[in-house]
N, C-alpha and C positions, 0 to 999 in steps of 0.2 A: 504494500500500500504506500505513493508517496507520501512523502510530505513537502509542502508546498514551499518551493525558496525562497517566499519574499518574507517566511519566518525569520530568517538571517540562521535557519540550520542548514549545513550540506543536503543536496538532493538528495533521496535516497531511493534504493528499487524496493520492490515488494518485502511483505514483512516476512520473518520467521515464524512470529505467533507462537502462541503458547502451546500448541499442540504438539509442537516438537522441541521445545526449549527444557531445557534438564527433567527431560520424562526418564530417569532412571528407574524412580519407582509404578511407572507408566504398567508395566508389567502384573503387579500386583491389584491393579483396577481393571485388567482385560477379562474377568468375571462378571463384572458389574456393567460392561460395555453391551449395549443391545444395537446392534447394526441394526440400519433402516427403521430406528424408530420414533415415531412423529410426534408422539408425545400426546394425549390427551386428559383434560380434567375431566371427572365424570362426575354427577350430579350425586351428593352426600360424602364428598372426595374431600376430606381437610388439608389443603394445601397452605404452604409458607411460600416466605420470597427470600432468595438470596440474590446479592449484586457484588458482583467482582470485576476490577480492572485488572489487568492482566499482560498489557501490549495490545497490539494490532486484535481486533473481536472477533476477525472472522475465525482466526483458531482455535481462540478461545471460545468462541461458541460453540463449535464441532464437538470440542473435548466434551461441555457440561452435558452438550442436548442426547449424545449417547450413552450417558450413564443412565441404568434403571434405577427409578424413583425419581427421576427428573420428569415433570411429564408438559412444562414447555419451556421455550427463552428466545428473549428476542434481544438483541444489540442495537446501542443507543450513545448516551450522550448524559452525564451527570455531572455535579461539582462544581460546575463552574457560573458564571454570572449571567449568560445572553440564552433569554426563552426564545425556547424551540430551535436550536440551531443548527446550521445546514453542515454536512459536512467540511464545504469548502471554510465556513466559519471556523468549525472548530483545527481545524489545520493551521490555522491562520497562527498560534500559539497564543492567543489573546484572549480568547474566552475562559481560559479557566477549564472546562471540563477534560474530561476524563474518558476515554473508550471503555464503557464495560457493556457485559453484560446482564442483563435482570432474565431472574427465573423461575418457576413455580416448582415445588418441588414436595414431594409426597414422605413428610417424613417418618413414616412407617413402613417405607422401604429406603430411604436412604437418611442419615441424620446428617444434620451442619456440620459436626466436625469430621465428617465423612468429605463432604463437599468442600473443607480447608484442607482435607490432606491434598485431595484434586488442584486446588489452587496453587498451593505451595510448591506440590512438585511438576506444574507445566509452567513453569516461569522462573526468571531469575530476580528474586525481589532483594536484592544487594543493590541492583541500578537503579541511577535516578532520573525518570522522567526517560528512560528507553528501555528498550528489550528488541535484545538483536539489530540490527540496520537502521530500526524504527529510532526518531529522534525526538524528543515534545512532551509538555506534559502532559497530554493525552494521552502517551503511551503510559502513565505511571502505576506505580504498584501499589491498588487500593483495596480496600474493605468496605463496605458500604451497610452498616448494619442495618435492621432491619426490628428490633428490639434488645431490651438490656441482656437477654440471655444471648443472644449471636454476639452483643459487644464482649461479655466474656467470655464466650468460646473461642472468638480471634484473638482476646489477648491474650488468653491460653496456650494456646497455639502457634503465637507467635513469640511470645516467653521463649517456651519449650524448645522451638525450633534454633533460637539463640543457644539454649545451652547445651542445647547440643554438637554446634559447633559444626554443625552440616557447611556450612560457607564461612570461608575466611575474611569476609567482608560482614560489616552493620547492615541487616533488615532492615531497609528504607520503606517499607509497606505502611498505607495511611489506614487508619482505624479510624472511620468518621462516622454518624448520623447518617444514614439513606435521605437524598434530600431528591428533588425531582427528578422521574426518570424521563427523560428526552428521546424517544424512538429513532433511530436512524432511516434513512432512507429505505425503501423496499427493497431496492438493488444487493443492500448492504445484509439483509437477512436472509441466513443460513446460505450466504457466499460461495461456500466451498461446496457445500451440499451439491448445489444447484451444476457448478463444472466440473463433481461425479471427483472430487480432491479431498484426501485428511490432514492437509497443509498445503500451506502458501507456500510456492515456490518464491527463490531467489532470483 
């Protein structure tokens, strides 16, 4: 996915996206992976919302929408200050938001901290304001809770991952308030889905 030069960052080609960026533990979820599945709420279905930024959304949306217990998600636009704004805006590096995704998610088949370990290991959240090629703080590595119980399972989570000393660099990951979600363009949802790809080429 570019990004736009008259941000004053280097042009750059398409993203990595989180669906190939330190998926080490990628392996360990290929259980919980349901190929080709579309995801429906169905009527007496208690569904939550989780929203993660991650880098470039189109991989990151691929990653979440295949897990079962996820049963939808769409990519968008949060964080930052200008309603409803276009993608060419948010490139611009001026508005403030953030590329994530938002998702409904059935948690009696998958829990939040289920959906943090998913997060944590399809991304590099050591960088600031990129992942991979991608340059902006649209690309940033955020949380977006959704209640006080998701604000401490992220900081749990995100503790933990500290001392463990998984990456030699400070977790730069934002732990904020869910604040408007901003849908992105139609083009822009389930991306890869659509040109039959489980990552963004380079």
């Amino acid at each position: 996915m570019p990004v736009v030069a008259a941000t004053g960052y280097q042009t750059l080609g398409q993203c990595e996206c989180g669906a190939q960026q330190l998926s080490s533990n990628k392996r360990d979820w290929e259980g919980r992976l349901r190929p080709g599945h579309n995801g429906s709420i169905v009527p007496g279905m208690k569904t939550e919302k989780a929203t993660f930024g991650a880098g470039c959304f189109w991989g990151v949306e691929e990653t979440f929408r295949n897990l079962k217990g996820v049963v939808s998600t769409a990519v968008g636009y949060a964080g930052g200050t200008k309603d409803n704004p276009s993608y060419e805006d948010v490139c611009t590096d001026e508005t403030g938001h953030a590329e994530v995704v938002e998702m409904e998610f059935d948690p009696s088949q998958i829990r939040y901290d289920q959906l943090l370990d998913v997060f944590w290991s399809n991304h590099n959240p050591t960088l600031l304001n990129r992942q991979g090629p991608d340059v902006g703080k649209q690309y940033r590595s955020v949380i977006f809770y959704h209640s006080s119980e998701q604000k401490a399972a992220a900081e749990s989570s995100k503790n933990e991952l500290e001392k463990s000393r998984r990456f030699n660099r400070p977790i730069v990951t934002q732990i904020e308030p869910a604040p408007r979600f901003w849908r992105a363009e139609e083009y822009h949802q389930r991306y890869l889905e659509k040109r039959g790809q489980s990552h963004c080429a380079i």
